[in-house]
C-alpha positions as CSV (number, residue, x, y, z in Angstrom):
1,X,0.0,0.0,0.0
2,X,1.2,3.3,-1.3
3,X,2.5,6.1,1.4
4,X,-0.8,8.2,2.9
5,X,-2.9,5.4,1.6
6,X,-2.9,3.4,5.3
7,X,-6.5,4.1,7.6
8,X,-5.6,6.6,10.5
9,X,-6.6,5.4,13.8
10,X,-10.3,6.8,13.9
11,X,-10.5,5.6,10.6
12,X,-9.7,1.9,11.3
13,X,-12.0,2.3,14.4
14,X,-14.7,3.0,11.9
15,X,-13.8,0.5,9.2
16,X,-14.0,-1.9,12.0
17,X,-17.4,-0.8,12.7
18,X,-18.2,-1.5,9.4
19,X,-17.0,-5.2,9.4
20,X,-19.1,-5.8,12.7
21,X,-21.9,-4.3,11.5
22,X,-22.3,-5.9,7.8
23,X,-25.0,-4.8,6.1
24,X,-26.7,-3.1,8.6
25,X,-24.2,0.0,8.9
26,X,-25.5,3.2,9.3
27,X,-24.1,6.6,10.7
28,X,-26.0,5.8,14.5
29,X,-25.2,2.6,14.6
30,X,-21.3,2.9,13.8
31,X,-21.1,5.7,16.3
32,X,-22.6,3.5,18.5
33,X,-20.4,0.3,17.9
34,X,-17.5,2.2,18.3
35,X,-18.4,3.8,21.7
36,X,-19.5,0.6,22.7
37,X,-16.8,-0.8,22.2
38,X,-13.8,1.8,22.8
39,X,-15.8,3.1,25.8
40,X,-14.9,6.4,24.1
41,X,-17.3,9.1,22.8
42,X,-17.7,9.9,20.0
43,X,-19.4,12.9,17.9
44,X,-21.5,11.9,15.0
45,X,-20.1,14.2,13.0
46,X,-16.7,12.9,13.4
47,X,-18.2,9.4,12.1
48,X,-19.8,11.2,9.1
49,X,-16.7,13.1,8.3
50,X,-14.2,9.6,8.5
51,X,-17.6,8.2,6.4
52,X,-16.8,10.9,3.1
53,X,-13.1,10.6,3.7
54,X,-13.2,6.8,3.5
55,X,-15.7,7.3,0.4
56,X,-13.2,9.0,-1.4
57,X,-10.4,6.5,-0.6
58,X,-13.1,4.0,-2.6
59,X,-13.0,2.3,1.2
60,X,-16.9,2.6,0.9
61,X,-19.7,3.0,-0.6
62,X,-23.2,4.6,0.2
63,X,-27.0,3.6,-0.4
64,X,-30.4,5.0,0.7
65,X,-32.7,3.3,1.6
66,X,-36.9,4.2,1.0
67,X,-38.2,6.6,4.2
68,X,-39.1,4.9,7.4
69,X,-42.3,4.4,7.9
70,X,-43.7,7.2,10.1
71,X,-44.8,10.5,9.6
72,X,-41.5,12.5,9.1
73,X,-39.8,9.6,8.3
74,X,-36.3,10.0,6.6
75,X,-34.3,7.5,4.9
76,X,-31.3,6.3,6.5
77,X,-28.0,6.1,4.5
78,X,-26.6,2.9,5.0
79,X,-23.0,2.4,4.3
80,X,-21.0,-0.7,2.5
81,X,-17.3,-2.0,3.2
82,X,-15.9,-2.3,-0.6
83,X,-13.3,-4.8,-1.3
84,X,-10.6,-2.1,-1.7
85,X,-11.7,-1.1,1.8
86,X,-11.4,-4.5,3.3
87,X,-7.8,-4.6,1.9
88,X,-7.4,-1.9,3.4
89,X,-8.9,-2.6,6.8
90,X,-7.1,-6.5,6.7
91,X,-3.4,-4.6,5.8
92,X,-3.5,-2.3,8.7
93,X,-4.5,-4.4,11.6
94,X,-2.3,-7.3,10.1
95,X,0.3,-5.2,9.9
96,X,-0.6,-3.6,13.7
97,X,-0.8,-7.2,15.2
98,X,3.3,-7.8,13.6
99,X,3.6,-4.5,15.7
100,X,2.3,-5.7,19.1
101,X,4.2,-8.2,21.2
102,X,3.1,-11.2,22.0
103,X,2.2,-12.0,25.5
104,X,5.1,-13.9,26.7
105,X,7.7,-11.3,24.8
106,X,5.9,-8.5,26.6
107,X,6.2,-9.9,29.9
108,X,8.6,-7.6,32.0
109,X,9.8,-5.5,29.1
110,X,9.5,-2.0,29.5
């Protein structure tokens, strides 16, 4: 992978999101995965910003889907991992867990 082309952390937090989350991705829902799980807020906007930055990357891909049934109801925009973005996604934390040390190697090191 080409220099600048590697997720930034939020970015791989939200990637990772999308993995979880399959087909059912939306802006709430990986906002709320993320928090979940980093027991770390976060700001929608944040997530919807990382969203069109990973769009342009071709990490990801966007669809509507028909207003919810309610009066007011708005459709939501449901988001897609594409291939290139799984690449991308599978490169980084493989290349993160080559980083880490394993358990016994980390034992008493400083």
């Amino acid at each position: 992978m080409a220099k600048g082309h590697y997720p930034a952390e939020f970015e791989l937090y939200v990637l990772a999101a999308l993995v979880r989350l399959g087909d059912d991705a939306y802006g709430m829902t990986v906002r709320q995965e993320i928090e979940a799980r980093s027991g770390r807020a976060v700001s929608i906007g944040a997530v919807y910003a990382t969203l069109e930055r990973l769009h342009h990357k071709g990490y990801v891909t966007f669809r509507a889907s028909d207003p919810r049934p309610m009066p007011g109801g708005r459709a939501r925009k449901y988001i897609r991992l594409t291939p290139k973005g799984r690449r991308a996604f599978d490169d980084a934390t493989s290349m993160l867990l080559r980083m880490l040390p394993t358990a016994a190697a980390g034992r008493g090191r400083r």
